[in-house]
Steps between C-alpha positions, in 0.01 A plus 500: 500500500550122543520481096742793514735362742477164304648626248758645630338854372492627885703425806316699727224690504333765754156564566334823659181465666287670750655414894194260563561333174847514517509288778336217396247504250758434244665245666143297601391542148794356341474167710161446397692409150602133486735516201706848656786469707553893553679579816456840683685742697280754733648853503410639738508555918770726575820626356721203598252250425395645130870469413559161631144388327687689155846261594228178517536263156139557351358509173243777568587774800163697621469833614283728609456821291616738791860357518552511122698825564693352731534249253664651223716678762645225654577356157660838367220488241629195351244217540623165532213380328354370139110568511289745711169417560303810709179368661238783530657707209266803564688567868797629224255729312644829618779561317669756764511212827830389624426181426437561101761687478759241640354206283518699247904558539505109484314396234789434256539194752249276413472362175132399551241712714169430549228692677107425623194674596124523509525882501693587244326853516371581825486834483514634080719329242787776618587192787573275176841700451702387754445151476492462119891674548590205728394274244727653203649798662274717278494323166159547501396826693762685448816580734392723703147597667460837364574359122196238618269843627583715237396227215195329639364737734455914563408690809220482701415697789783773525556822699747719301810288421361220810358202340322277719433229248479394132198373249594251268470635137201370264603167389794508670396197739489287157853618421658353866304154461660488151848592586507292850304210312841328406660484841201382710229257546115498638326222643162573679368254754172466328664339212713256646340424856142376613479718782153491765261776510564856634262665694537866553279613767453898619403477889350857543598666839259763705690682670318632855385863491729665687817352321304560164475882638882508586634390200238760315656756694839355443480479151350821456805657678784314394343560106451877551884560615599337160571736224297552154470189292783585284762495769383188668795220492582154563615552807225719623234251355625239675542653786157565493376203401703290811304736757174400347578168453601477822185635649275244304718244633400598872777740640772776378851596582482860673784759466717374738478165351243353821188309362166615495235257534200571294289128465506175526231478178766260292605295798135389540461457150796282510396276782197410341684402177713275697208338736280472157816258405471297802898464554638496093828674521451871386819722355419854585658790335596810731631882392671668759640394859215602714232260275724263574526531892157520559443203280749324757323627794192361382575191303768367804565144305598673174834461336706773303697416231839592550718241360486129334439289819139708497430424143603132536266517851217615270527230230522233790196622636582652821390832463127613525583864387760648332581863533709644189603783362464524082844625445630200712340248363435656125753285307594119455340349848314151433225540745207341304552177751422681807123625389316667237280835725690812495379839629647817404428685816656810361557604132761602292558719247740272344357250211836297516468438848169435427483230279842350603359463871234340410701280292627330768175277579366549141797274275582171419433280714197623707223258461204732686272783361749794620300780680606856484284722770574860445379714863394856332357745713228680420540852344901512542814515302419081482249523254713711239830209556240230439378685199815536336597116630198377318564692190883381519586871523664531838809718493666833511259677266179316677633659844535812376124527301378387849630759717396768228161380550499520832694824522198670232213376741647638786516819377163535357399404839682744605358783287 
């Protein structure tokens, strides 16, 4: 950018970044830089103070991916900008969000456009699409998404003209790297950085009798009022797998959305991880809003990360835990100052949350052995996310094989 704008090749440029990142990672990072003078406009706060922000003389205006519609509106889809940089590029991987579509409208505005991330994937090389079309506006992948299926891929699980998802064809994986291969660029950390040692630790989890016996009976019930395998979807799957995962993690949402509390098996599990580190910060990963209450109940000097002032609160040192959810804290936050323990006190199915989360302590600059502890319980849904975790399989097609399973025992204990 500096170079750029040097040259006189760019006047301005705008960068799109996850809200935590957005409002000040970039910023913070580019003072560490003795020989760049880049200044930096925020967007962001409300309506009048994004557009006053937008009227500030800057060389790089920052925004936060969830006003890029707004954006492009207020601008009448003409950018006042040279070069687009979008942080996190795999948050514009589905090609039919508002927020594709509208940077999509205004990409004969920049004459340079750049985009980064660790998951270029996440899910099957279908996510590769969108953001390869930012990049050239299909010069490599074709103009539209169904020219990109219909070459490289072909149906998958189908129910009469419905198709849930696509396979990639044989070979056909060799056939994106080699048409993409021009426009981008791969570094891998390994290569370039000395990082510390990772330590991936599975904590196993008993869970008490009688909460072992509910979720039996739970997931006995819940499997047997699922259709045949053939008609199982993503949406049922998941659905699903939340109420297990939910019960390993110690209590469930009931049908009128009230709490049921099952155990507190992970809690203790969790308190002996954090004595055992006599007083080293620990980041802690929760799933869903009732993990994360009870964690508050119980741990009373914990923090949750809600904004920058926590994150900068955690590098200083002030902060013994930190409560965080992976989707909030997935992409671009420098937390490898604050401490190197994290816990992942509930899983996900998600391998880009995954391994961007635990990016956060485990990156440049972290100068400890990071420790991953993984709380599985015993003879749940747990086990079968930290298989497919392990096996860097987690995903879509992972959920589903796992509720199949599940589904076939229970009825041939069934009869």
């Amino acid at each position: 950018m500096q170079e750029l704008i040097d040259d006189f090749a760019v006047g301005k440029v705008l960068i799109i970044a996850p809200k935590t990142v957005a409002e000040s990672t970039w910023q913070d990072e580019a003072g560490k830089w003795n020989h760049l003078n880049l200044t930096f406009s925020t967007v962001m706060g409300t309506a009048a103070q994004r557009e006053a922000a937008l009227r500030k003389k800057a060389d790089c205006y920052v925004i936060n991916r969830e006003n890029v519609v707004w954006l492009c509106e207020h601008y009448k889809f003409r950018l006042p900008f040279d070069m687009v940089i979008i942080d996190e590029s795999s948050s514009f991987k589905n090609h039919q969000a508002k927020r594709f579509r509208a940077l999509k409208k205004c990409l004969p505005c920049f004459k340079h456009v750049v985009i980064l991330t660790g998951t270029p994937a996440p899910n099957t090389l279908m996510d590769v699409w969108s953001q390869v079309y930012l990049l050239n506006q299909g010069a490599a992948l074709g103009k539209t998404i169904s020219c990109y299926r219909e070459k490289y891929f072909r149906p998958g699980q189908t129910n009469g003209y419905i198709v849930y998802n696509y396979r990639l064809r044989p070979g056909a994986d060799k056939e994106i790297y080699k048409a993409i291969e021009p426009w981008v660029m791969s570094l891998k950390a390994e290569d370039y950085l000395k990082l510390p040692e990772r330590i991936d630790n599975v904590v196993s989890v008993d869970l008490p009798p009688a909460a072992m016996k509910t979720y039996r009976q739970m997931e006995h019930d819940y499997c047997l009022s699922l259709d045949a395998d053939e008609d199982i979807t993503a949406a049922s799957a998941a659905a699903l797998s939340n109420k297990l995962l939910q019960m390993a993690n110690g209590a469930v949402y009931d049908d009128e959305g009230g709490v049921m509390q099952l155990h507190d098996a992970k809690i203790a599990k969790l308190s002996e991880i954090i004595e055992a580190n006599d007083g080293q910060p620990v980041l802690v990963f929760y799933s869903y809003k009732h993990d994360l209450a009870k964690l508050k109940k119980i741990f009373t000097n914990a923090k949750i990360l809600k904004s920058s002032q926590e994150m900068k609160d955690w590098n200083a040192g002030k902060i013994d835990i930190l409560l965080a959810h992976p989707a909030s804290t997935a992409y671009g936050l420098n937390l490898q100052a604050g401490g190197h323990i994290i816990v992942w006190f509930g899983l996900t199915w998600s391998l880009e949350l995954y391994q961007q989360a635990n990016a956060r302590l485990y990156r440049q600059g972290q100068d400890k052995p990071v420790i991953i502890h993984h709380l599985v319980a015993k003879g749940t849904m747990d086990e079968s996310v930290m298989k497919a975790i392990k096996n860097k399989a987690a995903g879509q097609d992972a959920l589903l094989e796992a509720v199949k399973a599940r589904i076939r025992e229970a009825r041939k204990n069934n009869g």
